[in-house]
C-alpha positions as CSV (number, residue, x, y, z in Angstrom):
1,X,0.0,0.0,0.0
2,X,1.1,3.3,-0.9
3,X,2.5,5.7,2.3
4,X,-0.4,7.8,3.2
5,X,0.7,11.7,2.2
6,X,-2.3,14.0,4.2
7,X,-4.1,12.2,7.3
8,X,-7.3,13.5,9.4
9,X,-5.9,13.2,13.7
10,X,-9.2,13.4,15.0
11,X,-10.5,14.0,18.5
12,X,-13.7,13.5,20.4
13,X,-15.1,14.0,24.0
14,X,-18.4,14.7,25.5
15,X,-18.4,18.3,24.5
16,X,-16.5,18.7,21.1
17,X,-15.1,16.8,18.2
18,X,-11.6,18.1,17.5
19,X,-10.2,17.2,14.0
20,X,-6.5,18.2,12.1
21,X,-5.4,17.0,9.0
22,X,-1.3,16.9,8.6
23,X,0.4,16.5,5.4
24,X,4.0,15.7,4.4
25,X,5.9,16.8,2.1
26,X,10.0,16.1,1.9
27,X,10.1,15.2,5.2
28,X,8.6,18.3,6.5
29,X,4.8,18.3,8.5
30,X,2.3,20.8,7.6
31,X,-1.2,21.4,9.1
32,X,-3.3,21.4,5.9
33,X,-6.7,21.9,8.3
34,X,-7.5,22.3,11.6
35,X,-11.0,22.8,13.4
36,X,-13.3,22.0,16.7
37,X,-17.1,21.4,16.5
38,X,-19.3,21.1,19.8
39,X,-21.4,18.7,19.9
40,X,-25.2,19.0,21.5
41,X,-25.8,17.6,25.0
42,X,-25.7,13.5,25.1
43,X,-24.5,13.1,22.0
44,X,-21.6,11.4,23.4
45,X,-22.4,8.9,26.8
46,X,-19.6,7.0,28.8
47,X,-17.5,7.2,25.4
48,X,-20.4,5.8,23.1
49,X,-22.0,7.7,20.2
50,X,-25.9,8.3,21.5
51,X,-27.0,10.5,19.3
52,X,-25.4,9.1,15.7
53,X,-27.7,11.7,13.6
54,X,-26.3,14.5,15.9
55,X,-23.1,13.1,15.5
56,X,-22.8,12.9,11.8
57,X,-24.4,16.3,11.2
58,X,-21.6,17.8,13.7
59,X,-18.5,15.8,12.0
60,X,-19.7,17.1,8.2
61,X,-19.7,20.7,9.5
62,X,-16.6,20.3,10.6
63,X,-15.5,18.6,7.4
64,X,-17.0,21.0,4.9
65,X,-16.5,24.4,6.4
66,X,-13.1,23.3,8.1
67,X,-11.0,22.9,4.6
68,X,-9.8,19.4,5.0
69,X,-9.7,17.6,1.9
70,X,-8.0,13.9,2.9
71,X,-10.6,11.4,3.5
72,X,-8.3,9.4,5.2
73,X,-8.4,9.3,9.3
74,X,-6.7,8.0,12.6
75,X,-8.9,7.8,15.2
76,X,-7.8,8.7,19.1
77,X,-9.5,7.5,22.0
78,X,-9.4,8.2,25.5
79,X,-12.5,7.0,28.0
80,X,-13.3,4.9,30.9
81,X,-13.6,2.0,27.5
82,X,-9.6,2.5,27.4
83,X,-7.8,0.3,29.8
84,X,-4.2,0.7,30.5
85,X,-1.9,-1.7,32.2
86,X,1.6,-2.0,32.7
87,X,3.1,-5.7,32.9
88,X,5.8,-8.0,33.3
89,X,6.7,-11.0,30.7
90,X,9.5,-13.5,30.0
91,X,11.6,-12.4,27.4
92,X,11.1,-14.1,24.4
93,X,11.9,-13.8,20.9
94,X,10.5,-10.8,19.3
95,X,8.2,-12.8,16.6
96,X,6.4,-14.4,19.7
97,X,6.5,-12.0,21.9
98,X,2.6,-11.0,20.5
99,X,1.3,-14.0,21.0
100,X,2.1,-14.3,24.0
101,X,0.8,-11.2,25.1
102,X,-2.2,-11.7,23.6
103,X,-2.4,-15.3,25.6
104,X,-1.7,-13.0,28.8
105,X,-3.9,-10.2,29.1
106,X,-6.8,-11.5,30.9
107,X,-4.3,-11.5,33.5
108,X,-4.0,-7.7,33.4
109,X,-7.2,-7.1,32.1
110,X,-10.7,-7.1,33.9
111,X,-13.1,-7.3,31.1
112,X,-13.4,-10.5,29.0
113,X,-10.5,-10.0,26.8
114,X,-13.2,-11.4,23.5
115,X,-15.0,-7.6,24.0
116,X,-11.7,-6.4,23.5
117,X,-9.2,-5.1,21.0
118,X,-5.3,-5.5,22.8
119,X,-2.6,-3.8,21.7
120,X,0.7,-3.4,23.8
121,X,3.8,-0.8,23.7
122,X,7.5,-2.4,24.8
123,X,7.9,0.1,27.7
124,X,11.4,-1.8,28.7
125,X,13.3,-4.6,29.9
126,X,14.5,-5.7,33.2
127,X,15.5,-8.9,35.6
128,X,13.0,-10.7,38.1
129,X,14.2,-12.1,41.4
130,X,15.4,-15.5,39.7
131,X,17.6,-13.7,37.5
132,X,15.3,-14.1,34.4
133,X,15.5,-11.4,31.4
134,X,12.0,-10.2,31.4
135,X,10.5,-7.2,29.2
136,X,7.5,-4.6,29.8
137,X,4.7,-3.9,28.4
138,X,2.1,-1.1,28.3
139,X,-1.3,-2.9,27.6
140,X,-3.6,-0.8,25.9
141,X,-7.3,-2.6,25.7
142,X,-10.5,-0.8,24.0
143,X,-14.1,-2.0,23.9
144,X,-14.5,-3.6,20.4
145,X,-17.9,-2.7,19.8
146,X,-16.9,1.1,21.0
147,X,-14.1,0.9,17.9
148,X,-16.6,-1.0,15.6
149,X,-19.5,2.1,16.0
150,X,-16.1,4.6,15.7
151,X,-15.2,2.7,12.5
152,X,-19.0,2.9,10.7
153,X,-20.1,6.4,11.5
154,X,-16.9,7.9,9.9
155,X,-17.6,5.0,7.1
156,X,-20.7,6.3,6.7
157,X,-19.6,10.0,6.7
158,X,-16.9,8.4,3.4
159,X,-13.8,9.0,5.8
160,X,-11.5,6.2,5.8
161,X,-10.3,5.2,9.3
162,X,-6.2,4.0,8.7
163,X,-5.8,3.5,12.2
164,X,-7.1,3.7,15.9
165,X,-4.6,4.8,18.9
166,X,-4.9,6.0,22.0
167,X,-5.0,9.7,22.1
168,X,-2.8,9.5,25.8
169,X,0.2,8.2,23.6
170,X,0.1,10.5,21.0
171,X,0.8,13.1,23.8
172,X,3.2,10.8,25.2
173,X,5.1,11.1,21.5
174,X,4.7,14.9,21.3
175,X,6.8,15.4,25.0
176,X,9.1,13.2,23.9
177,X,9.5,16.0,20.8
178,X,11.2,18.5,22.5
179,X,9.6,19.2,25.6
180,X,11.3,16.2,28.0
181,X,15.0,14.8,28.2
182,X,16.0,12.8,30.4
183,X,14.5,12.7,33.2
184,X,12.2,10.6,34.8
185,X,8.6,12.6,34.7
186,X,4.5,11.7,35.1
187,X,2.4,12.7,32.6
188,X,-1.0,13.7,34.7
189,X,-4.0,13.5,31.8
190,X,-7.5,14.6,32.7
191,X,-10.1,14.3,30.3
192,X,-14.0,14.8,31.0
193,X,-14.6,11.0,32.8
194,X,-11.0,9.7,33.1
195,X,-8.0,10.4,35.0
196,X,-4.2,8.5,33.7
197,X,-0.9,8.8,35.6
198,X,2.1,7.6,33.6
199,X,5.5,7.7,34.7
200,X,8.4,7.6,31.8
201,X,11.7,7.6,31.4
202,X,13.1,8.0,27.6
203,X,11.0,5.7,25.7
204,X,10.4,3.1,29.2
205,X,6.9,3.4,31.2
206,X,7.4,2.1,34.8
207,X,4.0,2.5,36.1
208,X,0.2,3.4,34.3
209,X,-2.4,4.0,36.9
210,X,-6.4,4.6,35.2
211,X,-8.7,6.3,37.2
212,X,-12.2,7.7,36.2
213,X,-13.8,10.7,37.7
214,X,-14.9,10.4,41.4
215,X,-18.1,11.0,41.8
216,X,-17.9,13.5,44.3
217,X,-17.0,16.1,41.6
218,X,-18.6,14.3,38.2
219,X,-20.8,17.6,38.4
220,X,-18.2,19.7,39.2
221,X,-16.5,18.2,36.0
222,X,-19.5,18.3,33.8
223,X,-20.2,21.8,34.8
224,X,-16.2,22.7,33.8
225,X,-16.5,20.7,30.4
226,X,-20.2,22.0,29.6
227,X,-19.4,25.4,30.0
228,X,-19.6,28.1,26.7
229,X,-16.6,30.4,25.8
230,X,-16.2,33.2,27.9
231,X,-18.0,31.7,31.5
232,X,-17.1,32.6,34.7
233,X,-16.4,29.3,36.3
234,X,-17.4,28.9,40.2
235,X,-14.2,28.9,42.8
236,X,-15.8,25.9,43.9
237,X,-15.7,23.9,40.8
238,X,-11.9,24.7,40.1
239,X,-10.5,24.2,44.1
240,X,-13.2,20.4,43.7
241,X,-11.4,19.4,40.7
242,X,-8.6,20.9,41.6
243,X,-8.2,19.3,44.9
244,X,-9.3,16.0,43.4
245,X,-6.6,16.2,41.1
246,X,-4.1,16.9,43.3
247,X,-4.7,14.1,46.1
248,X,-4.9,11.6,43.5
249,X,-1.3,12.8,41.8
250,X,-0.1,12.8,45.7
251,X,-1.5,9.6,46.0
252,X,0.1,8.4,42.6
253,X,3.6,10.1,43.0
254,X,3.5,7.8,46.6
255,X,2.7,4.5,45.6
256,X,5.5,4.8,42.8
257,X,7.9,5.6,45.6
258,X,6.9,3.0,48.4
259,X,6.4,0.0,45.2
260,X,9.4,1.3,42.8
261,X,12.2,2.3,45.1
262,X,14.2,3.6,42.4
263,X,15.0,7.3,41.0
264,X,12.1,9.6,42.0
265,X,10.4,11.4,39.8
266,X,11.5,14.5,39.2
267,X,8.6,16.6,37.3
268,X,5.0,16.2,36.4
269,X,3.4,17.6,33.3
270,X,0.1,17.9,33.3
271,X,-2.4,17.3,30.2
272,X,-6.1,18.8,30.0
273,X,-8.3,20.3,27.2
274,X,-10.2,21.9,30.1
275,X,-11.0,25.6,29.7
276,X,-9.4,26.4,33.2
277,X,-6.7,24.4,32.9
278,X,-3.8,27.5,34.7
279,X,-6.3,27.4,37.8
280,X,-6.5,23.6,37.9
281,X,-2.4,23.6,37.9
282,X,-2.2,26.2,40.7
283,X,-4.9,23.9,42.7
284,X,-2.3,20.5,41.7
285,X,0.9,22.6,42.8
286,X,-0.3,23.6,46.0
287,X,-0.7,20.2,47.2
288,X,2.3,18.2,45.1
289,X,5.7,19.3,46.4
290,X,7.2,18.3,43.0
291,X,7.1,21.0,39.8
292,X,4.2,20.7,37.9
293,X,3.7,22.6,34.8
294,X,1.2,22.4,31.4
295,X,3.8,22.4,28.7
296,X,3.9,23.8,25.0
297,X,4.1,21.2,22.3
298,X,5.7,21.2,18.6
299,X,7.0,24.7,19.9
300,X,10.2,23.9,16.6
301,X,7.7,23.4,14.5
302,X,6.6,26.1,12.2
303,X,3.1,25.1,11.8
304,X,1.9,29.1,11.8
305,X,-0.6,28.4,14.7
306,X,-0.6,29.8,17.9
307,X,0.9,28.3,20.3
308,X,-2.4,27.6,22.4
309,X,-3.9,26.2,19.3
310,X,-1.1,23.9,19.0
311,X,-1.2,22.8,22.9
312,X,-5.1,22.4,22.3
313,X,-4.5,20.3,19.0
314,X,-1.6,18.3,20.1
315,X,-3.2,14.7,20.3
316,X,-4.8,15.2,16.8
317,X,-1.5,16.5,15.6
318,X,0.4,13.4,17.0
319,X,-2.2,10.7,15.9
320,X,-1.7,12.3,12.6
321,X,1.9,12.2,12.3
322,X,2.3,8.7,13.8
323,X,0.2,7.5,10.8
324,X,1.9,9.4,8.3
325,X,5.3,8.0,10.0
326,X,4.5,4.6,10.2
């Protein structure tokens, strides 16, 4: 098959569908498109499309009045129907290293793994206690009937979907694109029902924790995620969420120490596409006594956007130039 040229990365959440195409020419990425679209109330529930009509009439909008001519599309997800896990396996030869996986994961996993689609990401390789070579994994598991509705409304809407990632990663990628070195750092991601903490090192993931939304601020949440351009948002939602955010990152940031006992982690970044996100980060810092800061992605590239338009595009960005690379 022919390398794809111009690829949709598209985003969606409860509130809004977020879509950028990225085209390459000579080695060099260019943002052909880029464009958000909310979406009404329920069109989107627990990461399902509700409301396909809604939906569809949203996504051609977009489409038509957004300039993006590729029909071809990576799709990112990132809900409570996205299960991350890190694990342990023998080392074994590379061409069997799938398989075996694959015959793992209902280990790891907690939902049949037959409702499933599994993909992994090496995340390292270390020793057990008997002296065994042994390698890492990041699973990554999504609800196959989630991907499969994903799959025929774009189908049906004549976009071709090349691939299906997990939108968390494709951030992952972009810090690893000039933002980190180094150094061993968490990536805190908050979305509108889920909660990740990642901690990396280079291109190795020592610990993935999921965690969706407590429910003692899922209105606090909705409010912050339903709200129009330009609202005043209530000092109690922000210092909830804000408070939530930061006793789970404590939380986090303590069971690596006490389980890892190796290098500590030396800086969190953390990853929102919530409208309040500098008061959310003052809320986190207050209560985490390591730096915590939102970053700017892509900030080499000259993709003449804004800066916050790029931080606000990133995952799209990234899930379209991981398809375009591979």
């Amino acid at each position: 098959m022919a390398k794809i040229k111009s690829v949709i990365g598209f985003e969606v959440d409860s509130k809004e569908i977020r879509a950028t195409e990225v085209s390459r020419n000579n080695g060099v990425y260019e943002i052909v498109a880029c464009g958000n679209i909310p979406l009404p109330e329920d069109t989107i529930e627990e990461g399902f499309i509700r409301d396909q009509e809604a939906f569809s009439i949203a996504l051609t909008e977009l489409i038509q009045s957004g300039g993006f001519r590729s029909s071809d599309i990576v799709v990112g997800i990132n809900n409570e129907n996205v299960i991350m896990r890190y694990a342990t396996f023998p080392k074994v030869e590379d061409d069997k290293l799938r398989n075996m996986v694959l015959l793992q994961a209902q280990e790891f996993i907690p939902i049949p793994v037959q409702e499933m689609e599994i993909d992994y990401v090496i995340a390292g390789h270390g020793v057990n206690d008997e002296g065994q070579e042994t390698v890492n994994v990041l699973l990554v598991a999504a609800r196959r009937n989630m991907i499969e509705q994903y799959i025929n409304v774009l189908s049906a809407s004549r976009l071709q979907v090349v691939d299906v990632d997990a939108t968390l990663l494709s951030y992952c990628r972009a810090l690893r694109s000039g933002v980190v070195g180094e150094e061993k750092y968490a990536v805190l991601n908050m979305n509108d029902d889920l909660l990740n903490f990642l901690v990396i090192q280079g291109d190795e993931v020592s610990m993935v924790r999921s965690i969706n939304i407590p429910d003692r601020v899922v209105d606090n949440v909705k409010r912050l995620y339903g709200s129009e351009p330009g609202y005043e948002f209530e000092k109690e939602d922000t210092e909830a969420i804000g408070s939530m955010l930061g006793g789970e990152t404590s939380s986090s940031v303590g069971y690596y120490a006490m389980q890892m006992g190796i290098a500590p982690i030396e800086h969190i970044y953390f990853l929102t596409t919530a409208p309040n996100s500098e008061e959310l980060l003052k809320e986190i810092s207050d209560m985490v006594s390591l730096p915590v800061t939102i970053p700017d992605f892509y900030t080499t590239s000259n993709f003449g956007l804004e800066q916050k338009v790029v931080n606000k595009f990133t995952g799209c960005i990234g899930l379209a130039i991981q398809a375009l690379e591979g």
